[in-house]
C-alpha positions as CSV (number, residue, x, y, z in Angstrom):
1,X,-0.5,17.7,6.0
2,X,2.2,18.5,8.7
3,X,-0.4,16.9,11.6
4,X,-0.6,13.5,9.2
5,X,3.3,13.1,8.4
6,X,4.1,14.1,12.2
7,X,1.5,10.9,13.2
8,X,3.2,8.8,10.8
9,X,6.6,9.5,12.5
10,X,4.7,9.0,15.9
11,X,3.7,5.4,14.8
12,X,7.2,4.5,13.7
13,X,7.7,5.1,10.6
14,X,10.9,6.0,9.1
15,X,9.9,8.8,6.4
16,X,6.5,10.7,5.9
17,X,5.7,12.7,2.1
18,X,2.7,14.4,0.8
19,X,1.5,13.0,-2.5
20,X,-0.6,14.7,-5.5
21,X,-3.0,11.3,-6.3
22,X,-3.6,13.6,-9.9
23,X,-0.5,12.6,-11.3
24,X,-1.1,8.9,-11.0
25,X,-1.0,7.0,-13.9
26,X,-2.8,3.4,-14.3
27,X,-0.7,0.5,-16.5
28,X,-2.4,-2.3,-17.6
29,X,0.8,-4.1,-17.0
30,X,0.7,-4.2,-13.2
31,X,-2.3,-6.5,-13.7
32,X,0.0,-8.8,-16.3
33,X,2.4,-8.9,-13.4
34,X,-1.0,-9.6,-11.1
35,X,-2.0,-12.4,-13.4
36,X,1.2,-13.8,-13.7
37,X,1.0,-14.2,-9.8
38,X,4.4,-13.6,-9.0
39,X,3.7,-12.5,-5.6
40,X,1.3,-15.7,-5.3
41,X,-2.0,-14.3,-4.2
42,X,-3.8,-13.6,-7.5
43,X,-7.3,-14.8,-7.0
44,X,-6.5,-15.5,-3.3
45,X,-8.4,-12.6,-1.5
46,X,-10.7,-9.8,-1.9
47,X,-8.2,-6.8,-1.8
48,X,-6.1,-8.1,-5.0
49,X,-7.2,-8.7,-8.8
50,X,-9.4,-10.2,-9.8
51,X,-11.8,-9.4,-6.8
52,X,-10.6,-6.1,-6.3
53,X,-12.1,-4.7,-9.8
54,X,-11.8,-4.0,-12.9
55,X,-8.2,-1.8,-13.5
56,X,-11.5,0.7,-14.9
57,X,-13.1,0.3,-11.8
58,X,-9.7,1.3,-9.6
59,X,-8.8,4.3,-12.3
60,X,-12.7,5.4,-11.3
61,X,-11.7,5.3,-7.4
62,X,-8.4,7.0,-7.6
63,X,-9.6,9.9,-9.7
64,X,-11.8,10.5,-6.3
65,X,-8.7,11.3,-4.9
66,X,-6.6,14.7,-5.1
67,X,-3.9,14.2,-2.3
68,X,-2.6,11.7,0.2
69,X,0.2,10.6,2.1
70,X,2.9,8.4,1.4
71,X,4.7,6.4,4.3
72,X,8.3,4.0,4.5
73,X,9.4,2.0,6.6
74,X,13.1,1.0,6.3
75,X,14.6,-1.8,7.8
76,X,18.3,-3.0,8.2
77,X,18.8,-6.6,6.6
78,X,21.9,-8.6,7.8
79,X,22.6,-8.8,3.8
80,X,20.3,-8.8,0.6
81,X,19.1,-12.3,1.0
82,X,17.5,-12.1,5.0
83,X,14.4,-13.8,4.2
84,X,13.7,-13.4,7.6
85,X,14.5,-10.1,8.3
86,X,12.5,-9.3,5.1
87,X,9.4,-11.1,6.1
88,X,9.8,-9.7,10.0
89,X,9.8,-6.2,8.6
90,X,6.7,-6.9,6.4
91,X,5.1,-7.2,9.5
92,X,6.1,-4.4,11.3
93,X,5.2,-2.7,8.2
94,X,1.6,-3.7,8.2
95,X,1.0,-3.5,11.9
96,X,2.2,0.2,11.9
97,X,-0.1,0.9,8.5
98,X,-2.7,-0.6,10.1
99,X,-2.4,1.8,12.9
100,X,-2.2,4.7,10.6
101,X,-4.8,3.6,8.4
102,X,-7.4,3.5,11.7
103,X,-6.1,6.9,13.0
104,X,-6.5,9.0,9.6
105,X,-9.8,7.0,8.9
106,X,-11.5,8.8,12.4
107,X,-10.7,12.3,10.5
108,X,-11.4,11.2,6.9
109,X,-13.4,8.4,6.7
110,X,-13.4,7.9,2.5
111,X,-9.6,7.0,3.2
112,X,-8.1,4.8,0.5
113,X,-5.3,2.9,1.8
114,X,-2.6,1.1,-0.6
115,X,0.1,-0.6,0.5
116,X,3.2,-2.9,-0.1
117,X,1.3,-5.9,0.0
118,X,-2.1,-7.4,0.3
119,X,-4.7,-6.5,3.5
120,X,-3.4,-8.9,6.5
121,X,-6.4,-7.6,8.5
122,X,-7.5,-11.5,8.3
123,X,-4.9,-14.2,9.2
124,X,-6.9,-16.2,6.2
125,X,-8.9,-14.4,4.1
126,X,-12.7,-15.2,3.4
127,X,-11.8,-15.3,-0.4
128,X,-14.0,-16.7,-2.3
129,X,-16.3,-18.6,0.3
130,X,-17.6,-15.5,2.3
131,X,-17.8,-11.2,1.5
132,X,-15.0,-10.1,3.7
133,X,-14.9,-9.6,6.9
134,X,-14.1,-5.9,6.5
135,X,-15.2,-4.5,3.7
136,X,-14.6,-0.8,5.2
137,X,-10.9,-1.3,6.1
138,X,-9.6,-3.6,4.2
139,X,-6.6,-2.3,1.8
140,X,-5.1,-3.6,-1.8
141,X,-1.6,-3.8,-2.5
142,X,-0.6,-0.5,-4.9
143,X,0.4,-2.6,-7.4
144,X,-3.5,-3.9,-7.7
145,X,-4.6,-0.2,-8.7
146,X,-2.2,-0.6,-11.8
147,X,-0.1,1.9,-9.7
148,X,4.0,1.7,-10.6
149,X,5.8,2.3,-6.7
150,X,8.6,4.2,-9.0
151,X,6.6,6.3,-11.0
152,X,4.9,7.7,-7.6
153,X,8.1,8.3,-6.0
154,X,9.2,10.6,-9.3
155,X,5.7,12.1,-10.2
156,X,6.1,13.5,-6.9
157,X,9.4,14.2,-6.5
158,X,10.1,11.9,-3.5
159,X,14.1,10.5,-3.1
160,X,13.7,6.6,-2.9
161,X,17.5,6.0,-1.7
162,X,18.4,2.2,-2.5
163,X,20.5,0.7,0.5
164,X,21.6,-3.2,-0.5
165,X,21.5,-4.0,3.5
166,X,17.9,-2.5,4.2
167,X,14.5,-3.4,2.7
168,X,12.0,-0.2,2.5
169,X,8.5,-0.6,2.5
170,X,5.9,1.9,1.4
171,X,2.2,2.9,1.9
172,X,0.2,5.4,0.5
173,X,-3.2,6.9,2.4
174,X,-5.1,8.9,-0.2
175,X,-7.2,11.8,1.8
176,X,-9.7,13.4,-0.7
């Protein structure tokens, strides 16, 4: 695991943990707050509900899955409204997954990514007109797997500091 979190730190990100995927536990109320499209792509893309599956379905993958990696990336805001310091670090946050996510996939290639928002892969996604583009590397926000970021961070004992002038954003790479 030392290899994997010494990449992660090589690609930029800020902090690196292992994660046990067997303590995950699946809410149906992440898909309420899906449906309730707060984050305003519900039914907009392939990689969140409803065309990512049933929440059955993504209990079904992630019991496939025994350990993983979490990443962060944290960001300093100019104060806790920076829109734009918020959106530019969303960016540098998916690039750098992205880079990950294509690195640990040469080694293990049934690699399910999850991360802080929906796949950007696609600057507009095929949704519901075409399949996706790529179906093999595209990755759903964690919240779409009825996964709670908090409950991660405690159920394996990770410190998720609060800081009022950053914004930290989080992936997970589940191995095997």
């Amino acid at each position: 695991m030392k290899k994997w979190i010494d990449l992660a730190f090589k690609l930029g990100f800020s902090k690196a943990y292992p994660l046990n995927c067997t303590k995950f536990i699946v809410h149906p109320e992440t898909r309420e707050m899906c449906a309730a499209n707060r984050c305003n792509m519900y039914g907009k893309c392939w990689t969140c509900p409803p065309a990512c599956g049933s929440l059955e379905y993504c209990a079904k993958i992630l019991s496939q899955y025994h350990f993983g990696l979490l990443v962060e990336l944290v960001q300093p805001l100019d104060d806790p409204f920076d829109i734009e310091g918020m959106m530019a670090a969303g960016k540098l946050h998916q690039e750098k997954f992205i880079a990950l996510v294509d690195k640990l996939r040469e080694i293990w290639p049934r690699l399910l990514p999850l991360s802080a928002n929906t796949c950007t892969r696609c600057e507009t996604c095929t949704y519901p007109i075409s399949p996706c583009r790529f179906p093999k590397t595209a990755f759903s926000p964690i919240e779409a797997f009825g996964l709670i970021v908090s409950e991660i961070y405690e159920a394996n004992e990770i410190p998720y500091i609060y800081q009022e002038k950053n914004i930290t954003l989080i992936g997970c790479c589940l191995l095997a």
